[in-house]
C-alpha positions in Angstrom: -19.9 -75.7 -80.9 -18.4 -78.9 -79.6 -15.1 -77.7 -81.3 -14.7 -74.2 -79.4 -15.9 -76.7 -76.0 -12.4 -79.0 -76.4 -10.7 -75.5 -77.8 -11.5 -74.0 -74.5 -11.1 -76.7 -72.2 -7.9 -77.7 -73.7 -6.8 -73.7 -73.4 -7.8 -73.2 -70.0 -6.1 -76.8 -68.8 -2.7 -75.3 -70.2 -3.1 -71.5 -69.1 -4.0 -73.0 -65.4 -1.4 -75.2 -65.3 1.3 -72.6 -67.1 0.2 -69.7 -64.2 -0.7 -71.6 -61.0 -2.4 -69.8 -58.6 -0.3 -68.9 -55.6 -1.2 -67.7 -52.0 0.4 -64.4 -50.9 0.4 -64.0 -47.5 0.0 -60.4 -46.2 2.1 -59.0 -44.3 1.1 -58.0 -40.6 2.2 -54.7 -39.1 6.1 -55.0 -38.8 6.6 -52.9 -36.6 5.9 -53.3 -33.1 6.5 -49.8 -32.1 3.6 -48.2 -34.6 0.7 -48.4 -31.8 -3.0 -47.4 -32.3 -2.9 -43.8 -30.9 0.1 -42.9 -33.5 -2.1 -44.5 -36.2 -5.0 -42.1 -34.7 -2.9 -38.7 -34.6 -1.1 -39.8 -38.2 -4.8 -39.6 -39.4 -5.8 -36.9 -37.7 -2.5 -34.8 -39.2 -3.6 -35.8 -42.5 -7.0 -34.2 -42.0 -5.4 -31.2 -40.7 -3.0 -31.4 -43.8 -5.9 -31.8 -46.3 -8.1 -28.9 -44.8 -4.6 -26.4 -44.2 -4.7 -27.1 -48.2 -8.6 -25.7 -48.7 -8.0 -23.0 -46.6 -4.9 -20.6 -45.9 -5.6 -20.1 -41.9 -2.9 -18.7 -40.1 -3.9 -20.3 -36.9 -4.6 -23.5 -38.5 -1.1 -23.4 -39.9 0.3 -22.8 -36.5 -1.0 -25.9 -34.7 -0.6 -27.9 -37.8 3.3 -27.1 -37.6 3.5 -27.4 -33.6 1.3 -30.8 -34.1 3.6 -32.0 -36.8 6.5 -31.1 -34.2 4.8 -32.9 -31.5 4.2 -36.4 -33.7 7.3 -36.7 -35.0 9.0 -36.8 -31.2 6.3 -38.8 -29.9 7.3 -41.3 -33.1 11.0 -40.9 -32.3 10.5 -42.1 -29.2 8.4 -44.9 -29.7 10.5 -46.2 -32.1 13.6 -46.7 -29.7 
């Protein structure tokens, strides 16, 4: 017993010291321009993505395209 102890002391001394832990820092939102209420309607086109996919609607598909249409302006222009 007191020989797997030292075995595993001595192991973990080496492994800690081989691979020292490090600190990633995350990185914060980049980009300036991504704001709240374009997080909010990206979300919200996902749900109408996911639940165009369940169902076939026809009316669904419409405002999901003319929703689409309007996000990706409204992103244009917030990113310039």
């Amino acid at each position: 017993m007191r020989f797997l102890t030292l075995f595993l002391n001595n192991f973990l001394r080496i492994y800690y010291s081989s691979f020292p832990l490090t600190r990633v820092k995350a990185n914060k939102n980049q980009n300036a321009w991504i704001t709240t209420g374009l997080l909010t309607s990206c979300k919200y086109k996902r749900k109408l993505y996911k639940e165009l996919q369940r169902t076939n609607n026809a009316t669904l598909t419409s405002y999901y395209k003319s929703y689409s249409k309007i996000l990706s302006m409204v992103i244009k222009k917030a990113k310039y």
